[in-house]
C-alpha positions in Angstrom: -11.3 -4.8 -12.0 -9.0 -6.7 -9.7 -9.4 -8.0 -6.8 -6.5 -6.9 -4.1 -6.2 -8.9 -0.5 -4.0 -7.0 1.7 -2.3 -8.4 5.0 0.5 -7.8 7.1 -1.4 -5.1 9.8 -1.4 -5.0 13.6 0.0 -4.0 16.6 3.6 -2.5 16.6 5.6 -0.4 19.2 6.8 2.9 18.3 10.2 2.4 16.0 9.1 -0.9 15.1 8.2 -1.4 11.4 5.7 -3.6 9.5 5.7 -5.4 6.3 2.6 -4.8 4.4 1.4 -7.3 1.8 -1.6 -7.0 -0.9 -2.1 -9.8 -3.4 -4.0 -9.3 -6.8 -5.9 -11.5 -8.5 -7.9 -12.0 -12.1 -7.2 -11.9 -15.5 -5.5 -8.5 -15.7 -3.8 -8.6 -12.6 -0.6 -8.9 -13.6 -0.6 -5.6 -15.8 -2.0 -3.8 -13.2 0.1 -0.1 -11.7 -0.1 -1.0 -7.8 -0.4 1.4 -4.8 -0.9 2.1 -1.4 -2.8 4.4 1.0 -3.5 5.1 4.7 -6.8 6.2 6.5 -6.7 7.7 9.9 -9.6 7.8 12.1 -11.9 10.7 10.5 -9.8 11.4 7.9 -9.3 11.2 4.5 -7.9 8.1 2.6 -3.7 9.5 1.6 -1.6 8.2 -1.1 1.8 6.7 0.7 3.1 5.2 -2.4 2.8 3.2 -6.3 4.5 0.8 -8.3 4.0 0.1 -12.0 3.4 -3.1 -13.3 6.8 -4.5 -14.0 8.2 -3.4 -10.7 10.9 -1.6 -12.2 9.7 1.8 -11.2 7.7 3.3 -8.4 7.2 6.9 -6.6 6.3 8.0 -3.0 3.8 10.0 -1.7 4.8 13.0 0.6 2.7 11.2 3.9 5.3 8.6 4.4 8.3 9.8 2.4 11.6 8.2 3.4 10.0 5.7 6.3 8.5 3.4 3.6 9.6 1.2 1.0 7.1 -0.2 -1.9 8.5 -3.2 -4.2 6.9 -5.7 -6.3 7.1 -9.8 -6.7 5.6 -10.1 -10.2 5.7 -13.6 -10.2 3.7 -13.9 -7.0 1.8 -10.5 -8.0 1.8 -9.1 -5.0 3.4 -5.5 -3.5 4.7 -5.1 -0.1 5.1 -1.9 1.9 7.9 -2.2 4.4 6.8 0.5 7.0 9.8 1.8 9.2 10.4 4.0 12.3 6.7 4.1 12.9 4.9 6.9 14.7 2.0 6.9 17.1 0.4 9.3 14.4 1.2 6.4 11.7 -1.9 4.7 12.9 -4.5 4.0 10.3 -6.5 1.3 8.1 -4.0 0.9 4.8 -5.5 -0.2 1.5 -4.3 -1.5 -1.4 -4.8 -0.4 -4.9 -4.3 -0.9 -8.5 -5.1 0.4 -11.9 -4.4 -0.2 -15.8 -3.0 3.4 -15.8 0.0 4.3 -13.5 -0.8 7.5 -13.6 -4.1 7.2 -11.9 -3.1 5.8 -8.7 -2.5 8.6 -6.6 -5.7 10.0 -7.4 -8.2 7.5 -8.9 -7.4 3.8 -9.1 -10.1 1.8 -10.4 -9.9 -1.5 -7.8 -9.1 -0.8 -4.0 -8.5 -4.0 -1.4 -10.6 -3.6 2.1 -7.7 -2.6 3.9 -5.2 -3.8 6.6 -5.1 -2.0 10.3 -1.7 -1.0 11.4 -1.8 0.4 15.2 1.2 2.0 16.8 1.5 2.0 20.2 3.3 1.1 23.4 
């Protein structure tokens, strides 16, 4: 497994964006597909986005589509999520995740971070 720190959460006004960050660490890190998902209050956890291990392709979820942007520092491995044009209803916990297979992100990644809070609000 890896183990995935995420950071970048908080407070921001409606319209505002956010910079999400999740570093990974351990020895298979650095070939590890990457992803990210949100939680809202009594709800289920939602794929927003994933990004394979080279950075040089990635794929969105339908939650966030077209207000987020996922990219990839593979020297520093970490993944960002650049949240923009946030809504009230954008509020949530987001986690990081990662697995060996890219295709198991969306549904199943083996190693999940303990997640960032992002609040929007005026």
């Amino acid at each position: 497994q890896v183990h995935l720190v995420e950071s970048g959460g908080g407070l921001v006004q409606p319209g505002g964006s956010l910079t999400l960050s999740c570093v990974a660490s351990g020895p298979t890190a650095s070939t590890n597909a990457m992803g990210w998902f949100r939680q809202a209050p009594g709800g289920g956890r939602v794929f927003i986005a994933a990004i394979v291990a080279s950075g040089n392709d990635w794929y969105y979820g339908d939650s966030l589509k077209g207000r987020c942007t996922i990219s990839r520092d593979t020297v520093k491995n970490t993944v960002y999520l650049k949240l923009d044009d946030l809504k009230s209803e954008d509020t949530a916990a987001y986690y990081c995740a990662a697995d060996p297979i890219a295709e198991r992100v969306p549904s199943d990644p083996t190693s999940w971070g303990q997640g960032t809070q992002v609040t929007v609000s005026s």
